[in-house]
Kinemage of the C-alpha trace (Angstrom):
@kinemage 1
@onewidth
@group {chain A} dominant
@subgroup {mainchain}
@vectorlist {calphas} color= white
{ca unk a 1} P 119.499 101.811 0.342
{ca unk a 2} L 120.233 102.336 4.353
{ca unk a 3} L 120.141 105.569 6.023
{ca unk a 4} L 123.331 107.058 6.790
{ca unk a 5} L 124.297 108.785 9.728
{ca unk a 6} L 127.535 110.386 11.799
{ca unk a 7} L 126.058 109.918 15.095
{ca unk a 8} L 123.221 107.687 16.170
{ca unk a 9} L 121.930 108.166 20.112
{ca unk a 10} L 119.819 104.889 21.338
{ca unk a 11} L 117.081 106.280 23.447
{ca unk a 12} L 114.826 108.886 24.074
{ca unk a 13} L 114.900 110.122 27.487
{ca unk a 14} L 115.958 113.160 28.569
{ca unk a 15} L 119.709 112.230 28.376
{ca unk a 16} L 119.358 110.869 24.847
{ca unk a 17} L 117.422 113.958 24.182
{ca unk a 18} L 119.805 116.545 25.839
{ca unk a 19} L 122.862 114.851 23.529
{ca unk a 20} L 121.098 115.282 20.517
{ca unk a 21} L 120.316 119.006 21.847
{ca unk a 22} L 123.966 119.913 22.364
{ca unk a 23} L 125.220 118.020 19.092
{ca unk a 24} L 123.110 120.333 17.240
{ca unk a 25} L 124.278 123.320 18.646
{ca unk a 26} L 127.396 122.182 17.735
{ca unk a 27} L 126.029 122.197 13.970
{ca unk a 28} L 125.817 118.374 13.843
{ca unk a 29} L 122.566 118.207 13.909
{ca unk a 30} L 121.669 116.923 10.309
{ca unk a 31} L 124.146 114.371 10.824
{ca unk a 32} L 122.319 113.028 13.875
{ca unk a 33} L 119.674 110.173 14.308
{ca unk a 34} L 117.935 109.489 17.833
{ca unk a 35} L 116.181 106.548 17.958
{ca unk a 36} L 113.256 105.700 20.798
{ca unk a 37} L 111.527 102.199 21.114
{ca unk a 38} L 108.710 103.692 22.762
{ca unk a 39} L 107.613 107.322 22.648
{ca unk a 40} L 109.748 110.177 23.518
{ca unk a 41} L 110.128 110.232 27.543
{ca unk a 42} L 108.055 107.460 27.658
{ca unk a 43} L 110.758 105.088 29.920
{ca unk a 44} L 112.569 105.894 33.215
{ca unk a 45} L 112.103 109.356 32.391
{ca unk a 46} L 108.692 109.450 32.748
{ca unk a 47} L 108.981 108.398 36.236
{ca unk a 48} L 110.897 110.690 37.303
{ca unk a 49} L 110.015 113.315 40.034
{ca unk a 50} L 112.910 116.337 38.312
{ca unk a 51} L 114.734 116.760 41.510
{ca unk a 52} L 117.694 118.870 40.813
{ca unk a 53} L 120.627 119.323 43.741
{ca unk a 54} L 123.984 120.310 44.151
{ca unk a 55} L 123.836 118.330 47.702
{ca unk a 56} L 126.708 115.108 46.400
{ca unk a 57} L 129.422 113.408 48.247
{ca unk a 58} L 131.885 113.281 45.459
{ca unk a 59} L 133.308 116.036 43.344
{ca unk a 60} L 132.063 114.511 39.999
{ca unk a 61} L 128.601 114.626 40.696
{ca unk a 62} L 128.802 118.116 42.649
{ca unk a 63} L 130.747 119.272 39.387
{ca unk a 64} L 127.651 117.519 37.219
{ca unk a 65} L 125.210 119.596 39.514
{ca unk a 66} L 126.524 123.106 39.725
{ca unk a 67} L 126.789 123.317 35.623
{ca unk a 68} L 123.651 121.393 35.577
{ca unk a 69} L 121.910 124.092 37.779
{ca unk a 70} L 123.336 127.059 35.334
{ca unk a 71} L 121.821 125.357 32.457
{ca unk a 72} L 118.265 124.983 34.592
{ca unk a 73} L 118.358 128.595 35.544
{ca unk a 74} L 118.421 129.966 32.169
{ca unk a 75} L 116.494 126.813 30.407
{ca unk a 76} L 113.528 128.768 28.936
{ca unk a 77} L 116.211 131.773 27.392
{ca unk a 78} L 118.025 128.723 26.324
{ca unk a 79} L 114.928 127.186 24.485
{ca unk a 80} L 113.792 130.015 22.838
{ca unk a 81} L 110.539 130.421 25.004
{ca unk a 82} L 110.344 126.203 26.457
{ca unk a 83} L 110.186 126.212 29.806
{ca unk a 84} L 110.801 123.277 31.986
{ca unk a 85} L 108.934 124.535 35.308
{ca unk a 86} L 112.328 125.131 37.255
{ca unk a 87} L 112.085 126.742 40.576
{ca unk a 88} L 114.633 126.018 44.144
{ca unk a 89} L 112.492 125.182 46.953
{ca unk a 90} L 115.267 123.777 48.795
{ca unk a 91} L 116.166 120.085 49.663
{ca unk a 92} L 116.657 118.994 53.592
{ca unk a 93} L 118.238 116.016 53.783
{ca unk a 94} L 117.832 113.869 57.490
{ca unk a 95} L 120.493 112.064 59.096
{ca unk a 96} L 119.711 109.527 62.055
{ca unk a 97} L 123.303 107.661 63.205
{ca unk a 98} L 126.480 109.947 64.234
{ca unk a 99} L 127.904 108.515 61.181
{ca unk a 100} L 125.586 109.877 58.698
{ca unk a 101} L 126.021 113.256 60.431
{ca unk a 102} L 129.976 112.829 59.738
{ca unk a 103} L 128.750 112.146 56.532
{ca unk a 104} L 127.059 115.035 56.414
{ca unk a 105} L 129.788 116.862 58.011
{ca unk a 106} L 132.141 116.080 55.492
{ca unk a 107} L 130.257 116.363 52.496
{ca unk a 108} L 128.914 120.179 53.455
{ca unk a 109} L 133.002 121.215 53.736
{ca unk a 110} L 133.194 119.784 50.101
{ca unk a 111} L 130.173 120.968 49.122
{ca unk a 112} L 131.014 124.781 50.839
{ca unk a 113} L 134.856 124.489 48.790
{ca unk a 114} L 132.830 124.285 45.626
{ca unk a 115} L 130.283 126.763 45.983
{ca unk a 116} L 127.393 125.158 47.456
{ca unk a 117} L 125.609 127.153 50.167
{ca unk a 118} L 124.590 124.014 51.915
{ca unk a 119} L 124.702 124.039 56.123
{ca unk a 120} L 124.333 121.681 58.846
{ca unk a 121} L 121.251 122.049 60.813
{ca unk a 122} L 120.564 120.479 64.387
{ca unk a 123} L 117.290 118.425 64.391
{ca unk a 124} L 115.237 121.364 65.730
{ca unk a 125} L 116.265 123.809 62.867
{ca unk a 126} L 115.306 121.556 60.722
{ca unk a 127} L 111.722 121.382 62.380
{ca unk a 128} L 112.182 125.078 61.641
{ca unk a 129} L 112.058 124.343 58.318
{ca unk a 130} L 109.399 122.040 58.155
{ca unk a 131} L 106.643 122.397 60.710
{ca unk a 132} L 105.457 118.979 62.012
{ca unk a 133} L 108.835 117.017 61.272
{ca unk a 134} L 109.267 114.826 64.139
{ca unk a 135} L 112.866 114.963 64.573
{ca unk a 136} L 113.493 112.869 67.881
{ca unk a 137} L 115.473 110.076 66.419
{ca unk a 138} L 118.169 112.439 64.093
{ca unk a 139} L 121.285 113.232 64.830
{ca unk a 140} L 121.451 116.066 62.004
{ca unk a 141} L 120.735 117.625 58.809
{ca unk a 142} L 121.708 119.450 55.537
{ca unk a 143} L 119.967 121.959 54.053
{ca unk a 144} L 120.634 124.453 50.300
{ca unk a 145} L 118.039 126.272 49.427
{ca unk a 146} L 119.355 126.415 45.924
{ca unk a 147} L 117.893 122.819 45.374
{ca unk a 148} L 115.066 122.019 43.915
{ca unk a 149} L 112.719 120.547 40.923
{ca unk a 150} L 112.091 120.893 37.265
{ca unk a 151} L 109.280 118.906 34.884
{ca unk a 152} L 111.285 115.995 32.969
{ca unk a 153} L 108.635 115.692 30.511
{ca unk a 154} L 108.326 119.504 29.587
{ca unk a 155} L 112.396 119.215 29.631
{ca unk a 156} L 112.674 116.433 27.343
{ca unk a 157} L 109.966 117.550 24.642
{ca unk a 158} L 111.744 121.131 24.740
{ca unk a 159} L 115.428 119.091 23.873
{ca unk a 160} L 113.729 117.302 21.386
{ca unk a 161} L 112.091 120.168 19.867
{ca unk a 162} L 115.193 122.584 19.268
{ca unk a 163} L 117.259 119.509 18.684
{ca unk a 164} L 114.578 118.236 15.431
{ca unk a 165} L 113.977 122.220 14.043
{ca unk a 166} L 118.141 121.893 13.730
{ca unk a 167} L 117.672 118.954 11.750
{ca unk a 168} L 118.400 115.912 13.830
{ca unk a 169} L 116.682 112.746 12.937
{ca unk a 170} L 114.174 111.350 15.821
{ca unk a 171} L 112.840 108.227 15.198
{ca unk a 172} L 110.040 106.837 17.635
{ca unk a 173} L 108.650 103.420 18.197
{ca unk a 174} L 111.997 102.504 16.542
{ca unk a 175} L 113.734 99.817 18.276
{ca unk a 176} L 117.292 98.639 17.644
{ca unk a 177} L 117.497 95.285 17.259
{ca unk a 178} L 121.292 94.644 16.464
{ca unk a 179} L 124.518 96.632 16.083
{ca unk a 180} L 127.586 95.595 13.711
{ca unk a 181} L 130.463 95.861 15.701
{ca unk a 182} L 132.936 93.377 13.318
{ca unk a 183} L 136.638 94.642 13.453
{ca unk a 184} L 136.499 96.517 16.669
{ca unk a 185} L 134.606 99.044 15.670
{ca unk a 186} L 131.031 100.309 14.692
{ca unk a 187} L 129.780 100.247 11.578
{ca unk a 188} L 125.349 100.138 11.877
{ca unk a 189} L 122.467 99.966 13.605
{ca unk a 190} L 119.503 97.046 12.331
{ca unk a 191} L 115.765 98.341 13.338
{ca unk a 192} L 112.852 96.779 12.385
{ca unk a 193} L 112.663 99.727 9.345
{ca unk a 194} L 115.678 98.977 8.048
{ca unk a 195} L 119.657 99.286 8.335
{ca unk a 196} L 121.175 103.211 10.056
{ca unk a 197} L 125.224 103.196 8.709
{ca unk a 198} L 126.903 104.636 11.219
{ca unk a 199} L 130.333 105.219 12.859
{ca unk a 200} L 128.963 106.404 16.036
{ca unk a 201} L 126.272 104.833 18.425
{ca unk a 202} L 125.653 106.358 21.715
{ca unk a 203} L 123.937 103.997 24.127
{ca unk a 204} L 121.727 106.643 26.587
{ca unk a 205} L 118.965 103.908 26.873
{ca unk a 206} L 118.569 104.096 30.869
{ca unk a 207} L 117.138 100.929 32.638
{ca unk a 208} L 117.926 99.154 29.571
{ca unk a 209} L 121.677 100.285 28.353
{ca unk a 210} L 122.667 96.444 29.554
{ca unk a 211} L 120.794 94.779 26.988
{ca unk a 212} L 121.705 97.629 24.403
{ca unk a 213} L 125.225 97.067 25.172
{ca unk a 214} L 125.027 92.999 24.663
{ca unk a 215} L 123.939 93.865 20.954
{ca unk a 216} L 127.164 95.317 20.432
{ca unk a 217} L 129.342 92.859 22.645
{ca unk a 218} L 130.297 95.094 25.558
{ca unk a 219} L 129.409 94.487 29.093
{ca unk a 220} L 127.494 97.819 30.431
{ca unk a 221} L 127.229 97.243 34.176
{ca unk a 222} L 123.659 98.741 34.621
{ca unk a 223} L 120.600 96.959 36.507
{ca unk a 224} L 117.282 98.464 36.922
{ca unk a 225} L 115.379 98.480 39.893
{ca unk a 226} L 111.348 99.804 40.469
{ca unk a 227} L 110.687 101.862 42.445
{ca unk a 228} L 107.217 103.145 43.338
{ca unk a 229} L 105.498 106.877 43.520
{ca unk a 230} L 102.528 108.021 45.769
{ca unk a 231} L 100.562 110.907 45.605
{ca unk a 232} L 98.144 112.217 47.875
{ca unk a 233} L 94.849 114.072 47.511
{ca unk a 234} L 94.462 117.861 48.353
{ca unk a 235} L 96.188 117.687 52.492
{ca unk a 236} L 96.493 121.015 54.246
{ca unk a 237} L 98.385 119.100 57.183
{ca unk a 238} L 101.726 120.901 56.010
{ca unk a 239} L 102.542 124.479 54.866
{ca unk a 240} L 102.091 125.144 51.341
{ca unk a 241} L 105.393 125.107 50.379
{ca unk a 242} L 108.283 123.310 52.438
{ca unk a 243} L 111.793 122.452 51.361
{ca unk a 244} L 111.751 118.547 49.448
{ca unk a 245} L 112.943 116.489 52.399
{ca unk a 246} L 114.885 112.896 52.262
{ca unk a 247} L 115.263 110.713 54.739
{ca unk a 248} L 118.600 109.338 54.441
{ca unk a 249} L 118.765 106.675 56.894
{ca unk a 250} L 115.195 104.895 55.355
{ca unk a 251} L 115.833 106.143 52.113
{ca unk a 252} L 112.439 107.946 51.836
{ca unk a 253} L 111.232 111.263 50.844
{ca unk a 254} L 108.492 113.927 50.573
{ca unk a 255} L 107.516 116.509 48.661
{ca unk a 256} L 104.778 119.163 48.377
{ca unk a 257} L 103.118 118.021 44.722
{ca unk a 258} L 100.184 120.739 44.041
{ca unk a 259} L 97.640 120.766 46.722
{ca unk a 260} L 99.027 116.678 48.290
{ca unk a 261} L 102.202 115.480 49.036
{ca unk a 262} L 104.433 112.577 47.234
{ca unk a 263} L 106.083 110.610 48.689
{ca unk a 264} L 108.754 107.611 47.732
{ca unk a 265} L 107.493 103.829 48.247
{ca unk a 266} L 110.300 100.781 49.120
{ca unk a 267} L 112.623 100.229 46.087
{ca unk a 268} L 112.816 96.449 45.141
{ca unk a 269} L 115.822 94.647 46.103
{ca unk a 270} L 116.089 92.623 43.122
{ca unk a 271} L 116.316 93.811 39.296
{ca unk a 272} L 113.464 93.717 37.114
{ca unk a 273} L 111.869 95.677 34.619
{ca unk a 274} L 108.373 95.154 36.463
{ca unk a 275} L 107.059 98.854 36.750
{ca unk a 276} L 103.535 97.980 38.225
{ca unk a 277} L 102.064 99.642 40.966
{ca unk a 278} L 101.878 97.280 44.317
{ca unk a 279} L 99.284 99.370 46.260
{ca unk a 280} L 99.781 96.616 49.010
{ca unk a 281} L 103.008 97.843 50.030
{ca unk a 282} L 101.051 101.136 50.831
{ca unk a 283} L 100.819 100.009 54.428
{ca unk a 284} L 104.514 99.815 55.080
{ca unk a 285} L 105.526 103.194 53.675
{ca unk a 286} L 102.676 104.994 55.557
{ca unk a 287} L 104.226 103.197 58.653
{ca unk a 288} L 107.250 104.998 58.382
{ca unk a 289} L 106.022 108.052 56.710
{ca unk a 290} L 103.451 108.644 59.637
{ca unk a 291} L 106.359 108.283 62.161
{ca unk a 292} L 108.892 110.773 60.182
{ca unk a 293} L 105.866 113.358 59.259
{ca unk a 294} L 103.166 112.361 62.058
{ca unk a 295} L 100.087 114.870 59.828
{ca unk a 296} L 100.486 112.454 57.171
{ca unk a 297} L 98.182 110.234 59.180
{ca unk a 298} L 95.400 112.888 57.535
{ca unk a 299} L 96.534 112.402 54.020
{ca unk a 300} L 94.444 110.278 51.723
{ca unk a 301} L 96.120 108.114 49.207
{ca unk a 302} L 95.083 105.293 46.816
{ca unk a 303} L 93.785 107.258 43.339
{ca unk a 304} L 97.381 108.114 42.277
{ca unk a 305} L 100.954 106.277 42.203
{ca unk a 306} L 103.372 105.560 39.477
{ca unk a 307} L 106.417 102.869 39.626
{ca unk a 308} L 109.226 103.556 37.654
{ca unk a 309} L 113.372 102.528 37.382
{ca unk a 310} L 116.283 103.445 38.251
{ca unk a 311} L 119.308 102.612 36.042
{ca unk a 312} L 121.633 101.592 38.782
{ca unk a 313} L 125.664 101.388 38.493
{ca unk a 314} L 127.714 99.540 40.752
{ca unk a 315} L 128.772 102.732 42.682
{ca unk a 316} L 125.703 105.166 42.077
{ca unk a 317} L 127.425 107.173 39.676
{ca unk a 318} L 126.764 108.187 35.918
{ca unk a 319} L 129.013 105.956 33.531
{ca unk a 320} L 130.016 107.868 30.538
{ca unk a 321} L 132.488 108.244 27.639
{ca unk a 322} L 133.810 105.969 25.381
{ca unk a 323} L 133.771 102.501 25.254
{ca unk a 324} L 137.293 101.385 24.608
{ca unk a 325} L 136.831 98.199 23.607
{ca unk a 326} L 134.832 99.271 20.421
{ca unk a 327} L 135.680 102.045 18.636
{ca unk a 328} L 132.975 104.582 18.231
{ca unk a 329} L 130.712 102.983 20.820
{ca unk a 330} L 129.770 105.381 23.492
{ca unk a 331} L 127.579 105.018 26.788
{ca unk a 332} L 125.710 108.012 28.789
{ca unk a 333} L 124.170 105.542 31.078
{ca unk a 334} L 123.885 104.279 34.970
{ca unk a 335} L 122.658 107.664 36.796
{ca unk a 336} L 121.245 105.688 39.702
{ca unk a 337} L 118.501 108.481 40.303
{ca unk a 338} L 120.521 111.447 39.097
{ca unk a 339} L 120.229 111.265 35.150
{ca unk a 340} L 117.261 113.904 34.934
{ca unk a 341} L 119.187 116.488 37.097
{ca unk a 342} L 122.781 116.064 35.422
{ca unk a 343} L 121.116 116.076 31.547
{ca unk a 344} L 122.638 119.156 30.955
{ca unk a 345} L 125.803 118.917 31.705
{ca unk a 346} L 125.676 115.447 29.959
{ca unk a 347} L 124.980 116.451 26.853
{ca unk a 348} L 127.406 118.621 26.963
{ca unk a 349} L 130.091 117.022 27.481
{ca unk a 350} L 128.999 113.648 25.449
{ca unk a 351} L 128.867 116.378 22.480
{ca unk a 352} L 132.094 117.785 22.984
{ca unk a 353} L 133.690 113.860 23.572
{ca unk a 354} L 132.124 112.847 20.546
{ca unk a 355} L 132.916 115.960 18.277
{ca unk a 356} L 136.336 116.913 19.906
{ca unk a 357} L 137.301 113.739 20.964
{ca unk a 358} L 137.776 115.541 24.546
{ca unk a 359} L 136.169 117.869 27.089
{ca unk a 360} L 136.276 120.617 28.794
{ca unk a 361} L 135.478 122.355 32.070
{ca unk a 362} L 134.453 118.764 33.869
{ca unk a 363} L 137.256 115.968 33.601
{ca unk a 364} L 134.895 112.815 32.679
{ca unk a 365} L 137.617 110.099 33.252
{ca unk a 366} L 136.705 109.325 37.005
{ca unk a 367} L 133.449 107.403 35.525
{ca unk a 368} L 134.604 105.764 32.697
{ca unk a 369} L 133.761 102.052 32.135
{ca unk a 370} L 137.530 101.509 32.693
{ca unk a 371} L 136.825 101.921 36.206
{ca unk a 372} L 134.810 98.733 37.043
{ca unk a 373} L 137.903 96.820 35.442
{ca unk a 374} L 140.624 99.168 37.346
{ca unk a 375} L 138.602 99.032 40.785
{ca unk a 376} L 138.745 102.820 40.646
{ca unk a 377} L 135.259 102.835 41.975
{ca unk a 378} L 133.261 106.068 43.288
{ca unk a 379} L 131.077 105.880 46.370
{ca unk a 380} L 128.104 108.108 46.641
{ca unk a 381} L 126.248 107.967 50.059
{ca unk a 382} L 123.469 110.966 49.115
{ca unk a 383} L 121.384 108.797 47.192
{ca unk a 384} L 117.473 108.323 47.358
{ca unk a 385} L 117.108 104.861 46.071
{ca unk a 386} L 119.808 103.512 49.232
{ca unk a 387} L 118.662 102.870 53.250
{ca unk a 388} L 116.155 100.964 54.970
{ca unk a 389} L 113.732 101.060 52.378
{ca unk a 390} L 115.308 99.731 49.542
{ca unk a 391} L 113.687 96.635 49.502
């Protein structure tokens, strides 16, 4: 006989994991199957560094952030005692061309309207900030010291935890291998274990929600793109703690990670779902790294490095709701770098949607599918994976 099931989320990242979450505190939970090909956490999310800003050019994502950042502060009273390592450092972001500091301009008014306590900074201050930046070649920057990092993997295990003692159904190394979509709507998931009947699929599968998509006919516009991690041994070159800093113009960052630094490598320019680690390309990021943070000539790296993907849309922002096309087909997908930091606010709403059949307190509508067939597209400048380095 097949498993039955009201709602059935396809993958196991922290989105997937934060929907299933906020279902069950809904009291769906029993009702609820989540269902990872790999382990738990084990694809884009793993990768990920936890950055978590409110720093956004558009109101959606700003709107994602600042519920997002509620939900961080309060994550281990939330999870009964789980704690996912949150703490605000601050994020600096550096702008090189008069237009990014318009950008930046612009964005810190919207930003300021909202709530956000981010400021422009001339290049100097933001030496201020970080000893040792060379700031010669920027025009300005942006600074919140609200900003900052959480663990993705201690986040995702603690969703998955509290969501399973409610009752939902997690199902690892569990791949889905078809959906029945006849008539318009859903009616089951195939895995290699059998048949889940179900009215409901969420498709939160990252990198791969394209592919996920196909099985149930609808085009998800979502290409994934590596992107490789360094991280240094022990360096005192820099203070012990500085705010995370991105280059905007090259599309680079650092960060203090322990007793080193990490930093971002060059992000391919085509799609793949190659994730190995090209210590070759080494050379080129040090180039520019060395130039933006000239101590980082003293660092030592080769013993650690990850490469990981981003789930990119065609306008860098989260698409979400449901999929008109086929009734009871839902996507939580394309985050473009942001996924970790807005999984709060996701599941959320995705709960509510699927539940209530609406939301509140964040309209949702502006990234809708609809959009790429409308031409209502978003555009959001503030992203790590864009500039000079992206391959």
């Amino acid at each position: 006989m097949a498993e039955t099931a009201d709602v059935v989320i396809i993958g196991g990242g922290v989105v997937g994991t934060s929907i299933a979450y906020h279902l069950a505190r809904k009291r769906a939970a029993k009702g609820v199957v989540l269902l990872e090909k790999g382990r738990l956490g084990s694809g884009t999310t793993s990768a990920s560094v936890g950055g978590v800003r409110s720093q956004f050019s558009t109101e959606i994502n700003i709107r994602f952030s600042l519920e997002s950042v509620r939900f961080w502060r309060r994550f281990e009273e939330e999870m009964d005692g789980l704690s996912a390592d949150y703490r605000e450092m601050g994020y600096l972001f550096l702008a090189k061309t008069a237009k990014e500091r318009a950008i930046f301009i612009r964005n810190i008014a919207l930003q300021n309207s909202m709530g956000v306590p981010s400021q422009l900074l001339e290049p100097k201050d933001a030496e201020r900030l970080v000893p040792g930046l060379f700031t010669g070649d920027l025009s300005a920057a942006a600074y919140s010291a609200e900003d900052g990092r959480a663990g993705p993997y201690e986040a995702t295990k603690a969703f998955a935890q509290r969501a399973r003692a409610a009752g939902v159904r997690i199902h690892e190394e569990t791949e889905v291998i078809a959906i029945d979509s006849t008539g318009g709507r859903v009616h089951s998931v195939d895995t290699p274990s059998g048949r889940i009947e179900t009215p409901v699929v969420v498709d939160a599968a990252g990198p791969w929600a394209g592919p996920v998509g196909k099985l149930a006919g609808i085009e998800v516009p979502v290409k994934p793109y590596r992107r490789e991690i360094f991280v240094s041994e022990p360096f005192d070159g820099l203070p012990a703690e500085f705010p995370n800093v991105i280059d905007l113009h090259a599309g680079w960052y650092v960060w203090r990670e322990g007793a080193g630094v990490l930093m971002s490598g060059v992000k391919d320019a085509h799609s793949s779902y190659d994730t190995h680690v090209n210590w070759s390309g080494l050379g080129q990021v040090a180039e520019f790294a060395t130039h933006r943070v000239p101590s980082l000539a003293r660092a030592s790296f080769g013993k650690k490095a990850w490469a990981g993907l981003y789930d990119v849309s065609p306008d860098d922002h989260a698409i979400l709701g449901a999929v008109p096309e086929l009734e009871g087909f839902y996507v939580a997908v394309g985050f473009s770098g942001h996924g970790f930091q807005h999984s709060p606010a996701t599941g959320r709403l995705m709960a509510e949607l699927i539940l209530d059949g609406r939301t509140t307190g964040i309209d949702i509508s502006p990234v809708s599918i609809t959009r790429f067939k409308t031409g209502a597209l978003l555009r959001e400048p503030l992203t790590a994976h864009a500039g000079t380095m992206s391959g």
